[in-house]
C-alpha positions in Angstrom: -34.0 91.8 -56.9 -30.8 92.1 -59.4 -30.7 88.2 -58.9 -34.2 87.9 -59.8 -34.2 90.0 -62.8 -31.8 88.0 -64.3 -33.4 84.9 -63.5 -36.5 86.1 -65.2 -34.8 87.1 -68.7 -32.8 83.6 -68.9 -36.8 82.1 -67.5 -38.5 83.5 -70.1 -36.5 82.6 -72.6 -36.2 79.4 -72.0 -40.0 79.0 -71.5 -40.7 81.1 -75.0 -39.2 77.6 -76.9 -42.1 75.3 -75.1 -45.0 75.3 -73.1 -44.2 72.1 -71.5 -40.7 72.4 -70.8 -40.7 69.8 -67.4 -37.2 71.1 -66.1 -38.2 74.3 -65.5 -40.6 73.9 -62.4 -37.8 73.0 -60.1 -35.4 76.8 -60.6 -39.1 78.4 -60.6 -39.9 76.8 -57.5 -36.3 77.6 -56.1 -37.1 81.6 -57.4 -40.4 81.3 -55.5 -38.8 80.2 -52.4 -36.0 82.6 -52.6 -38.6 85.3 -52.6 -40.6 84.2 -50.0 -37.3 83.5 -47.6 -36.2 87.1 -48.3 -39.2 88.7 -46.1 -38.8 88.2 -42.6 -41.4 90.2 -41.2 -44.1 90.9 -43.7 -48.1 90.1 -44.0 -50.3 88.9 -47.6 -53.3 88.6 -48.5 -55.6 85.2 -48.7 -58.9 83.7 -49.7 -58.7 80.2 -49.1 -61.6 77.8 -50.6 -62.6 74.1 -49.8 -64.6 71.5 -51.2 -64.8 68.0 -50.0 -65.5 65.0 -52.6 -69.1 63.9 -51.1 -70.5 67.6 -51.2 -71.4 70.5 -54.1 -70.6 73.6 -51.7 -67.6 75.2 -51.4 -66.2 76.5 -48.3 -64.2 79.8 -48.1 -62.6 81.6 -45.8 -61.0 85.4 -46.0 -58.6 87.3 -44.8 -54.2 88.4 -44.1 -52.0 86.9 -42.5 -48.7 88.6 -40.4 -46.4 86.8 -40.1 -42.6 87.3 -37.9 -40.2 85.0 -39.4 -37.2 87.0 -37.3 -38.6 85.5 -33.8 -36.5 82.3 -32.1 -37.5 78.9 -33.9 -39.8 76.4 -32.6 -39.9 72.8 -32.6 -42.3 73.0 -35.5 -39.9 75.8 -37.4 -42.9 77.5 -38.0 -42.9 81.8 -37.7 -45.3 83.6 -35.0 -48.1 84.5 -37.2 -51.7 86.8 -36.7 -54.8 86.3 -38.8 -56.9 89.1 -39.4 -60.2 88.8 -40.8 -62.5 92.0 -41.5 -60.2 94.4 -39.5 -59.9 92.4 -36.2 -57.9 90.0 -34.6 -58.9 86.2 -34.6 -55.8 84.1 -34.6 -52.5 84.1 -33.5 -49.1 82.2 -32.6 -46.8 83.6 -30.9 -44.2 80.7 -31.1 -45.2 78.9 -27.7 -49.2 79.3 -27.7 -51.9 80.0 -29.7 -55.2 82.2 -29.0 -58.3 82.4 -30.6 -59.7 86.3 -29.8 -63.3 87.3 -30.1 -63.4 90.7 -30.3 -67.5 90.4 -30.1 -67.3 88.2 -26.5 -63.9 90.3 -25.4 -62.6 86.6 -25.2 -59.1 85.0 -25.5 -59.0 81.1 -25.9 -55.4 80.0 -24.8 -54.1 77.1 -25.7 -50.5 74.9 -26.0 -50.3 73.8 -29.5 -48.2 70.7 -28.0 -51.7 69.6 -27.0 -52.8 69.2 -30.5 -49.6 68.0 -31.7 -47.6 70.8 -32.7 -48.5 73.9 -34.4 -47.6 72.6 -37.7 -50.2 69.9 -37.1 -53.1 72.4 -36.0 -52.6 74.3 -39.4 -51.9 71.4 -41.5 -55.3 70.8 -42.4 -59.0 72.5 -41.7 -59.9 75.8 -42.3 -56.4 77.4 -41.1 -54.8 75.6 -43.5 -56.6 77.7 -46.2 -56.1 80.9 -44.2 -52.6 80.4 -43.1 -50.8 78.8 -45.9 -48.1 77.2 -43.8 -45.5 77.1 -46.6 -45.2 81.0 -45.8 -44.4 80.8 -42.7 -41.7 78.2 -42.1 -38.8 79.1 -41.0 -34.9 78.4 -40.0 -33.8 75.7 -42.8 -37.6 74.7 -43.7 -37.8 75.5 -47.3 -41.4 76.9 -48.3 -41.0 74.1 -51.0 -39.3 71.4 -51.4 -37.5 71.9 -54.8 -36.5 68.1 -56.0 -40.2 67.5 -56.0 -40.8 69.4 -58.8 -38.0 67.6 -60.9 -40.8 66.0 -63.2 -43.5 68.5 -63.2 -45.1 70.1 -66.4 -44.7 74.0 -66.7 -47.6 75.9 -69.5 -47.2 79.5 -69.8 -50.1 82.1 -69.9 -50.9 85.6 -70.3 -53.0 87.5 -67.9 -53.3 91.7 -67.8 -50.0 91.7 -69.9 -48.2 89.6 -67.3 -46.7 86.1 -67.7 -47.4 83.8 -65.7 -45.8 80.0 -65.1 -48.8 77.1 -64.7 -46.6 74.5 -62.9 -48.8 70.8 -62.5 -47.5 67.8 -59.9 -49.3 65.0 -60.4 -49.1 62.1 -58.1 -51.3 59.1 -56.5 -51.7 57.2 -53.8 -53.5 53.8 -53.0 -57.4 54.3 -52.9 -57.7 52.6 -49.1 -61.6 53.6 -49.2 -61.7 51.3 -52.7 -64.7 48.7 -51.9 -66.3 47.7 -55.2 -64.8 47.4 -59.0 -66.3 51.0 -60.3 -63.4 52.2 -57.4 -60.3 53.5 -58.4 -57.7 51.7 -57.2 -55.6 54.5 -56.6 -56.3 58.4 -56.0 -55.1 61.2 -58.7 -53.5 63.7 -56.9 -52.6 67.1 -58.4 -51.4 70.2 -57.3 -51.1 73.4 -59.2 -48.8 76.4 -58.5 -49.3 79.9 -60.7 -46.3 82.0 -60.5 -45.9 85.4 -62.0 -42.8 85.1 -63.9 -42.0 88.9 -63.0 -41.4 88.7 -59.8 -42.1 85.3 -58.7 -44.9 85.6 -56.7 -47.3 82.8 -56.0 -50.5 84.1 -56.5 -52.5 80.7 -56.7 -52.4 77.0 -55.2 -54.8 74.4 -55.9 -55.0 70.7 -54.8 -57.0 68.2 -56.2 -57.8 64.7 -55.0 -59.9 62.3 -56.9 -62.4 60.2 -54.4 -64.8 58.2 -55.8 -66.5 59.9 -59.2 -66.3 63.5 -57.4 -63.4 65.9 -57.1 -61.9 66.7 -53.6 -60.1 70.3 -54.0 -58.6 73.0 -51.8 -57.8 76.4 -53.1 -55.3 79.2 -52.1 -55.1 82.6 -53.3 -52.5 84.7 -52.7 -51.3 88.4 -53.2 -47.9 89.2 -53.0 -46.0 89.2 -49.3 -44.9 92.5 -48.6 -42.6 93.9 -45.8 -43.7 95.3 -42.5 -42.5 98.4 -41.5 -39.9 98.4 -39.1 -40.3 98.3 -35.7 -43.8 96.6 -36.0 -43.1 93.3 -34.2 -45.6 90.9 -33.1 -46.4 92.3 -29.6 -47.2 95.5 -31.5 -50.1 93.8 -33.5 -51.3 91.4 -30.7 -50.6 92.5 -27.1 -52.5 90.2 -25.0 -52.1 91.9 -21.8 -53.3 95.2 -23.4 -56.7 93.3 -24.6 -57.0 92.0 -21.0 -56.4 95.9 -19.7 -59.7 96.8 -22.3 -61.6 94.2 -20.3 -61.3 90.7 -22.3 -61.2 87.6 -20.7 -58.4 85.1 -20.8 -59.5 81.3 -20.8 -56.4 78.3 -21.3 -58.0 75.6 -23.4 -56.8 72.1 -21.8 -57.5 69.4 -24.1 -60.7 66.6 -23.3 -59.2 63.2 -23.0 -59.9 61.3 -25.4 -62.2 58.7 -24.5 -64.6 55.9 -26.8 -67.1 57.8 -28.9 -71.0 57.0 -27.6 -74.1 57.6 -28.1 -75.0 60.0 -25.2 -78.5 60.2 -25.2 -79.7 56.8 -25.9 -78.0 53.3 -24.0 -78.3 49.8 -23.7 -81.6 48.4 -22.6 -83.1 51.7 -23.2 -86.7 51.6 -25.9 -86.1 53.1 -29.2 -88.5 56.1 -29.6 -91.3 55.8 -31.4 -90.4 57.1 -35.3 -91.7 56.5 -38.7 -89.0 56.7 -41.7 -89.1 57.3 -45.2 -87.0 55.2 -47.9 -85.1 56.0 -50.7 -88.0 53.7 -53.4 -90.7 54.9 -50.9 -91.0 52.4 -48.4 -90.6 52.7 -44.6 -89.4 52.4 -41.5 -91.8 52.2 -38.3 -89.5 52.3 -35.2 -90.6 52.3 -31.5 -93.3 49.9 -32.8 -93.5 46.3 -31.2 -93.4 44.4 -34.1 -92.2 39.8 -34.8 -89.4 38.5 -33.1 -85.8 39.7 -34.6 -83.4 41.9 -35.0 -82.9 45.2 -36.2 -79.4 46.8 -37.2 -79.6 50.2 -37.9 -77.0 51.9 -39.5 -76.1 56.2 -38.9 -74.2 57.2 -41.7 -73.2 59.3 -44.5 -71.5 59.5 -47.7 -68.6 61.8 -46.6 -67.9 59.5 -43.5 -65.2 57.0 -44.6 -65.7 54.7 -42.0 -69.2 54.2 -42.7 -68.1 53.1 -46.2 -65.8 50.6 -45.0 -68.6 49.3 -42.6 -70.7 48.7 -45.6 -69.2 45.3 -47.2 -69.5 43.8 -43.4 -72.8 45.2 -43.2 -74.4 43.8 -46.4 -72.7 40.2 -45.3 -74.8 39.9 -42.7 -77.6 40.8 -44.4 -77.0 38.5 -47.2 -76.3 35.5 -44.1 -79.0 36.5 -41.7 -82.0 38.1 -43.3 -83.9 34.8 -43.4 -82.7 34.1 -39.8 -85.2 37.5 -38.7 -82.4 39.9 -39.2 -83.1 43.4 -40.6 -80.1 45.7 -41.6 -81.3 49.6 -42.4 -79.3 51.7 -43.4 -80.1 55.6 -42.0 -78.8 58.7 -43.7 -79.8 62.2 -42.7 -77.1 64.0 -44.3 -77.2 63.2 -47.9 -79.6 65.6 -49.9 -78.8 64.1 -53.1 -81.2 61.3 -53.2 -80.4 59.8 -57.2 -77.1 61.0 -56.1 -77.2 58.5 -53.2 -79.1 55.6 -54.7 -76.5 55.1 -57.3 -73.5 55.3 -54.7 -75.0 52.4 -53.3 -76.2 50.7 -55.8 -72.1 51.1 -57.2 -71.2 49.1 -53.9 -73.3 46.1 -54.2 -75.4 47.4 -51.1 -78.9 46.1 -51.5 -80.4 46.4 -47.6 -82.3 49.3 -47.8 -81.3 52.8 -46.7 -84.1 55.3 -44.9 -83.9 59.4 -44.7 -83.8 61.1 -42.1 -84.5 64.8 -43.2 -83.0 67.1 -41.6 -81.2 64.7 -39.2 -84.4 65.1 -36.5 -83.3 61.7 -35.7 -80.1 61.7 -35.1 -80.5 64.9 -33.0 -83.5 63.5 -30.8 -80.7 60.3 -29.9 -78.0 62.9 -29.8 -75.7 60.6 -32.4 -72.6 62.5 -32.9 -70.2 60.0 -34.0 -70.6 57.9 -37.4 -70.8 55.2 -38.0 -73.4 54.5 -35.3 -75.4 51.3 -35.1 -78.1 50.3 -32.9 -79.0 46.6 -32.7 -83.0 46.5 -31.7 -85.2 44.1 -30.6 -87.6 44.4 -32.9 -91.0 42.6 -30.6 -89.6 44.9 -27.1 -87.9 48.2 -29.3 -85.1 47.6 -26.4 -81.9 48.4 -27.9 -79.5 45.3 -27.0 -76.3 46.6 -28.0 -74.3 50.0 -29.7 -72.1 49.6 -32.0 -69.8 52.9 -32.4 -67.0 53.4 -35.3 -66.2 50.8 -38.2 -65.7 46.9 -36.3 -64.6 44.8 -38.7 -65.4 41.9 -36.5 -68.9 43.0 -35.9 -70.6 39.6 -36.9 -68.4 38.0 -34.3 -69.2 40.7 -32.0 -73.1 40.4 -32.6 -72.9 36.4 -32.9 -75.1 35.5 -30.3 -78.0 38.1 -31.5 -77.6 37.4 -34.8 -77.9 33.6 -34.3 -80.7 33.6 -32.1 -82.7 37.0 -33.3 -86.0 35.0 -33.3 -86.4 33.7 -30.2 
């Protein structure tokens, strides 16, 4: 703490000249890490918070985090850790596996992280990522931080409750790959922001923000300060597994579903479309199930938050543009997006002018049992047979449907 003290003083001195001072960040970040290295068995508190570019809710998720840096290190060099949410058990790794325990069900999911890739890639992103915080629990010669990236970031200093604290800002990019029309960026502002107690150098916030589109994409992290656990509390002493299968719970391993192509389970080739009417977005519709004139009908499952679906778009709207006088109808149907103005100028940014129909509250898409996006279903619009499924964004898809697009009317 003597080493810290001092750091402080010089710190603050330093910062006192300029609010902006860009070669700061690095020995802040270095103090930070120094701090966090120097518990090896401790616990924090953490509210982590979520909100993706294509929605206006934020997702949030509560709770500490134990973790035992002392244990033998992994391949991932990431510590045994518990999560505890509202006083019980729901998480843990104990270096080898991880469980998922439901005190409610007296259940405990088993599973080997290798499975999913590692444990660093389970907590990487998702939920656990903003529960975990996985730069708190690496260990052996994984820095918390990588240092040298902060070289060119901008340090502001505040006040807060008569404490100073350190505003640290990364900015960064990256090319836009989702970019499909001109009112795209063609790159992705990325920032991340650190808030540091100068004190003590505790983190006590993270925040990440990703430009997509004309909406923010951000992840939030708030931290308390890690603090030891007493000694002699080791990891078997919070989470004992065979004790919770003495109470009665029941142990289940979780083996992995291979992976196979995503489909449409409830609705196959050569099967009639079910009867359905559809609203649009400019208050036309959709009849569907209906026999109706020789041709073809493409329709389109998708969403705003589904980047695949975007990319579909461009290759959708050329066929529409080729083969709409050839008896070729492209629909678009959306059940996810509540924002209709919202949605009409999304598309109306990408050029897409075959129309798009609702499908409130996805009764739809739930009767077909859709569950991967984009889907589309190529119809026969005088039988309502569907000829052919389309799953995930084909980039060849008007080679793939060549012979129904070029003879849709007969």
């Amino acid at each position: 703490m003597q080493y810290l003290r001092l750091f402080t003083c010089a710190l603050l001195s330093i910062l006192s000249l300029t609010t902006s001072a860009q070669s700061d960040a690095a020995h802040i970040i270095h103090a930070v890490n120094h701090r966090i290295e120097g518990v090896q068995q401790g616990y924090y508190s953490i509210a982590g918070y979520w909100k993706a570019a294509t929605k206006d809710d934020t997702l949030s998720n509560t709770g500490q985090v134990y973790f035992f840096r002392n244990s033998p290190i992994n391949p991932d060099a990431i510590a045994p850790f518990i999560l505890v949410k509202d006083g019980e058990l729901r998480e843990a790794f104990d270096g080898q596996r991880y469980y998922y325990i439901s005190a409610a069900n007296k259940h405990i999911g088993e599973q080997d992280p290798q499975h999913r890739g590692g444990i660093h890639k389970m907590i990487e992103g998702g939920y656990r990522s903003r529960w975990a915080f996985q730069p708190f629990l690496r260990q052996g010669n994984a820095a918390p931080f990588e240092v040298q990236k902060f070289a060119a970031a901008r340090v502001d200093t505040f006040v807060q409750d008569g404490a100073t604290y350190a505003r640290i800002t990364v900015l960064d990019s990256f090319e836009n790959k989702h970019r499909l029309s001109a009112s795209d960026p063609a790159m992705v502002a990325w920032t991340q922001v650190f808030e540091v107690s100068l004190g003590d150098f505790v983190l006590h916030r993270w925040v990440q923000t990703m430009l997509f589109w004309s909406k923010p994409q951000y992840q939030e992290i708030r931290l308390s300060a890690i603090e030891n656990l007493p000694d002699g509390l080791s990891f078997e002493r919070v989470f004992n597994k065979d004790s919770l299968l003495s109470a009665g719970y029941q142990l289940k391993t979780i083996v992995p579903t291979p992976k196979t192509e995503p489909h449409v389970s409830s609705i196959r080739i050569g099967d009639t479309i079910p009867s359905m009417t559809l609203q649009g977005l400019h208050g036309d519709t959709l009849q569907l199930g209906f026999p109706a004139e020789k041709g073809l009908l493409l329709l389109d499952f998708w969403y705003r938050g589904c980047g695949p679906c975007i990319l579909a778009m461009p290759v959708l709207e050329r066929i529409h543009q080729k083969y709409s006088n050839n008896g070729v109808r492209v629909c678009g149907l959306n059940g996810r997006d509540a924002d209709f103005p919202g949605l009409e100028a999304f598309l109306r940014e990408r050029t897409v002018t075959y129309p798009t129909f609702l499908d409130p509250h996805q009764a739809f898409t739930k009767q077909l049992n859709i569950k991967a996006f984009p889907t589309l279903l190529c119809i026969d619009r005088s039988s309502c047979k569907v000829l052919d499924i389309v799953v995930g964004h084909d980039p060849d898809l008007e080679a793939r449907l060549g012979h129904l697009l070029q003879n849709a009317r007969r």
